[in-house]
C-alpha positions in Angstrom: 98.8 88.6 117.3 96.4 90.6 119.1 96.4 88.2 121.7 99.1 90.6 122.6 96.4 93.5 123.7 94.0 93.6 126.8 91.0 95.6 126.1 91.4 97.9 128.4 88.6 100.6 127.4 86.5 101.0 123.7 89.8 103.0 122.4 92.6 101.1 124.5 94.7 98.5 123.9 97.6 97.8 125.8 100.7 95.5 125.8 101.0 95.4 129.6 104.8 96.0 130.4 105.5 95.0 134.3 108.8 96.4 133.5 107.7 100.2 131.6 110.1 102.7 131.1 107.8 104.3 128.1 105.0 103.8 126.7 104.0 104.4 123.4 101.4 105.3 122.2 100.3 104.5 118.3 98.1 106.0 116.0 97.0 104.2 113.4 96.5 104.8 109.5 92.9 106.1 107.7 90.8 102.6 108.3 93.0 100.9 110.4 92.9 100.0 114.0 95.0 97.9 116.3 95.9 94.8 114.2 98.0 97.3 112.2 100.5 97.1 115.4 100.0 93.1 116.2 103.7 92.7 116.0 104.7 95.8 117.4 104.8 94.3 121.4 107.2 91.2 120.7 109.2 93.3 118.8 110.0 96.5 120.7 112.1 96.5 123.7 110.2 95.1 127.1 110.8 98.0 128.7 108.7 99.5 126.1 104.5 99.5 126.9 102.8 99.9 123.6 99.0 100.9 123.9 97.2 100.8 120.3 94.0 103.1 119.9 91.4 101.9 118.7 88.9 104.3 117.0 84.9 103.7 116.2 84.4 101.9 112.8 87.2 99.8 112.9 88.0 96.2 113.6 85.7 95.3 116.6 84.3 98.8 116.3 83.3 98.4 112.3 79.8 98.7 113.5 80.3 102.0 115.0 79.9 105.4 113.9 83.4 106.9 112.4 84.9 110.5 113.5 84.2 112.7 111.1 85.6 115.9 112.9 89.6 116.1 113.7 88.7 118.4 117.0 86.1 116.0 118.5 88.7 113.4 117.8 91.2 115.0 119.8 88.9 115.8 122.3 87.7 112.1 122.7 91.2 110.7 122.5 92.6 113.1 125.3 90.2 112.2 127.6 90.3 108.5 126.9 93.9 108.6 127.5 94.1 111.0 130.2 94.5 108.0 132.9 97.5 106.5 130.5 99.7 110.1 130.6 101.9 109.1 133.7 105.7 108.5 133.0 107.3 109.3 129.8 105.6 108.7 126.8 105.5 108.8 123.2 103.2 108.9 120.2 103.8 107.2 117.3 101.0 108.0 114.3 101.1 107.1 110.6 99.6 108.8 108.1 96.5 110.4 108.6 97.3 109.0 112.4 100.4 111.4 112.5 98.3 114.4 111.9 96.0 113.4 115.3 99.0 112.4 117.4 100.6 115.7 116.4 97.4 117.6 117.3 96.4 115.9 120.6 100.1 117.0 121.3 99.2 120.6 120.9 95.7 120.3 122.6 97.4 118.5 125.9 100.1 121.6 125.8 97.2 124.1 125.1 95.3 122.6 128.2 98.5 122.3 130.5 98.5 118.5 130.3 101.4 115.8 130.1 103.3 116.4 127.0 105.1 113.2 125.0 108.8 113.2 125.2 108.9 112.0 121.4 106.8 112.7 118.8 107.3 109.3 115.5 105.1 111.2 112.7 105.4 108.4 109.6 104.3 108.7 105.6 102.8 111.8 106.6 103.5 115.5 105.0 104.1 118.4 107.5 100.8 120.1 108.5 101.7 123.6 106.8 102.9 122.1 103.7 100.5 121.8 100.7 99.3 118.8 99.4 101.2 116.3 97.0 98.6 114.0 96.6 95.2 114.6 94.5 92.4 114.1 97.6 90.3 110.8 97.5 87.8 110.9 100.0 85.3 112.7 97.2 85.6 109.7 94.5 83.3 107.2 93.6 83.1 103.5 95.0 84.8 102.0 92.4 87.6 105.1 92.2 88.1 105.3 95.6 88.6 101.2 96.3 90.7 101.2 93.5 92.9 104.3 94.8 93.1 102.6 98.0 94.6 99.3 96.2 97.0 101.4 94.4 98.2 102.5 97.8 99.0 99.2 99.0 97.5 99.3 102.4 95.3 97.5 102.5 95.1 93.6 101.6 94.5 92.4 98.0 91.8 90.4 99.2 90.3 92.7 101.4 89.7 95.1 98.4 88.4 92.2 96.1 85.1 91.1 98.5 82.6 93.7 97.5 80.6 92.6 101.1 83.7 93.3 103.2 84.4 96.5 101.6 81.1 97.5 102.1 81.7 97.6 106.0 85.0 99.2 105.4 83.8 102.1 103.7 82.2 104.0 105.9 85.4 104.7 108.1 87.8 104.8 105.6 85.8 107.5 104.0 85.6 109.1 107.3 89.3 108.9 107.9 90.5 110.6 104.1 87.9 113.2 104.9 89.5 114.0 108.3 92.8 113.9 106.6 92.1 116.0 103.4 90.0 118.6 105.2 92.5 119.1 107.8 93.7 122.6 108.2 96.9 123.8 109.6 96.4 126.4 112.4 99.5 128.6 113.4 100.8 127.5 117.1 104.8 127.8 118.8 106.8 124.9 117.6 106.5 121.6 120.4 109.4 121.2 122.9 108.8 117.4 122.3 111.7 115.9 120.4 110.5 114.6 116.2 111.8 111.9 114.3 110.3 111.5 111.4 110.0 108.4 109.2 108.7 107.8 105.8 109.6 105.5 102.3 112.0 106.6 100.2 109.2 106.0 97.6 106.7 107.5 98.9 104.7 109.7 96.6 101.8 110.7 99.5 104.8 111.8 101.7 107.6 113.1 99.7 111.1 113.6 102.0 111.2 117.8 101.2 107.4 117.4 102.4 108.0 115.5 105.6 111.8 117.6 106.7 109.7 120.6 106.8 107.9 118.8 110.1 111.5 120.7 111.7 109.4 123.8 112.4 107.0 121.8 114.9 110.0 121.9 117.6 112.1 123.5 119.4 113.6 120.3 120.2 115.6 117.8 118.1 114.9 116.6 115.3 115.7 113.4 112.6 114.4 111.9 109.7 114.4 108.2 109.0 113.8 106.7 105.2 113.3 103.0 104.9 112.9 101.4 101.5 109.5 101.3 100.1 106.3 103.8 99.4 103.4 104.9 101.5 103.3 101.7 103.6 106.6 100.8 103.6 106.3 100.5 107.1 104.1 97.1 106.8 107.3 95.4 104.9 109.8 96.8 107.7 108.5 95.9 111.3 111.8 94.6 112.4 113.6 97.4 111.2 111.2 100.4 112.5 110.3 99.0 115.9 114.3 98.3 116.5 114.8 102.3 115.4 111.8 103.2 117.4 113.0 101.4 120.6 116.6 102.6 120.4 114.9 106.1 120.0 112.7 105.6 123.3 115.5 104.2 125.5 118.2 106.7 124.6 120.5 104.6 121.7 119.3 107.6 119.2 117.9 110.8 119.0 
C-alpha cells in the first residue's frame, strides 16, 4: 500500500504522523526499496512516523544509477535526511540495510549530528564478525538469480521473467557488492540503545553472529528471533512492527 507514502524528496518517503512521537527511519534490504515497508504505517503505532528510503535503482528509481560505494552512501543519505533528524528517532535496517543504518549512525556522531535513540539491525551479522555466507555479488547471471531465489527475498515470479530481472540486476549487484566489500573500521561503541532481530533459521545471520552486535554500545541491548530464515521478517509483519512499536514508545527495551 504505498499509497501510504508522500514523496517527499528522490530518497523520502514518509507516513505523515500529525501525532509523532518517533519516527523511524527504515533501511531496506540489497534491491529493495520502499514497497518492502507498504504495511509497515497501518501497522505500527500512530504515534509512530515511518519514513522509508528510497535509494537509486530501485522501484521508481530502477532507471537510476545504483551506489556502488558504502561511504558516498552515507554521505548522500545524511544529507538527504538531515531536515528529518528533529525529535527522537530511530533506524531500523535489514540486511545489507542494517550495515548503512549502523554507519550513518557513526558518521552523524563523527560529525556532531542528531544521534538515533534506537538502533533495529535485522538478518544482518555484526560488522567485526567474519563472514558465514559464501559472497555472491561475483557469480554469474544464472548463479547469482538463482542464489537470490534460494534466499527467498525476492518473489518467485520476479526471478522467473528474464526481462524484469534484467532491470533488477544492476542494483542488486550493486547492493551485495556494498555488502560483501564492506569493511569494519574500529570506532567507540554507540550510546544509542540495539535490539537486534533475526530468524531463528537464518543461515546469512546466525544468532552467535548477530549477539556479538553488543560491542556497538554502551547502551542496552536485546535480541529478538522470530521463526523463519533470512526474510523471516516478510512472513511476520504483525509480529515485528508490534515488537518494534512497543520498543519505540517505551513497553520494551
Amino acid at each position: 500500500m504505498l499509497d501510504s507514502f508522500t514523496v517527499e524528496s528522490p530518497y523520502v518517503r514518509r507516513a505523515r504522523r500529525p501525532d509523532r512521537r518517533f519516527r523511524l527511519f527504515c533501511f531496506p534490504h540489497a534491491g529493495a526499496g520502499a514497497a518492502a515497508f507498504a504495511e509497515w504505517p497501518d501497522r505500527l503505532p500512530p504515534e509512530v512516523e515511518l519514513i522509508a528510503l528510497q535509494l537509486p535503482g530501485r522501484e521508481d528509481r530502477i532507471r537510476e544509477a545504483p551506489l556502488t560505494d558504502l561511504d558516498v552512501a552515507v554521505r548522500t543519505l545524511g544529507l538527504t535526511m538531515r531536515p528529518y533528524l528533529q525529535g527522537p528517532f530511530a533506524f531500523f535496517g535489514h540486511s545489507g540495510g542494517a550495515l548503512l543504518a549502523f554507519e550513518l549512525a557513526r558518521a552523524l556522531r563523527r560529525r556532531g549530528g542528531p544521534q538515533p535513540a534506537h538502533l533495529l539491525l535485522s538478518g544482518q551479522a555484526a560488522p567485526d564478525e567474519p563472514p558465514v555466507a559464501e559472497p555472491l555479488h561475483q557469480l554469474p547471471d544464472d548463479e547469482f538469480v538463482a542464489a537470490l531465489a534460494a534466499l527467498g527475498g525476492t518473489a518467485r515470479s520476479v526471478v522467473d521473467d528474464p526481462e524484469l530481472m534484467r532491470l533488477l540486476l544492476p542494483a542488486l549487484r550493486a547492493d551485495f557488492t556494498l555488502g560483501e566489500r564492506y569493511e569494519y573500521r574500529s570506532e567507540p561503541p554507540l550510546d544509542a540503545a540495539i535490539t537486534v532481530l533475526g530468524g531463528l533459521d537464518d543461515e546469512r545471520a546466525p544468532e552467535q553472529s548477530m549477539r556479538a552486535w553488543q560491542k556497538q554500545t554502551s547502551g542496552a541491548f536485546r535480541i529478538r528471533l522470530f521463526p523463519g530464515g533470512h526474510f523471516y521478517l516478510n512472513e511476520r509483519v504483525p509480529e515485528l512492527t508490534e515488537e518494534i512499536g512497543q520498543i519505540l514508545l517505551g513497553g520494551k527495551r
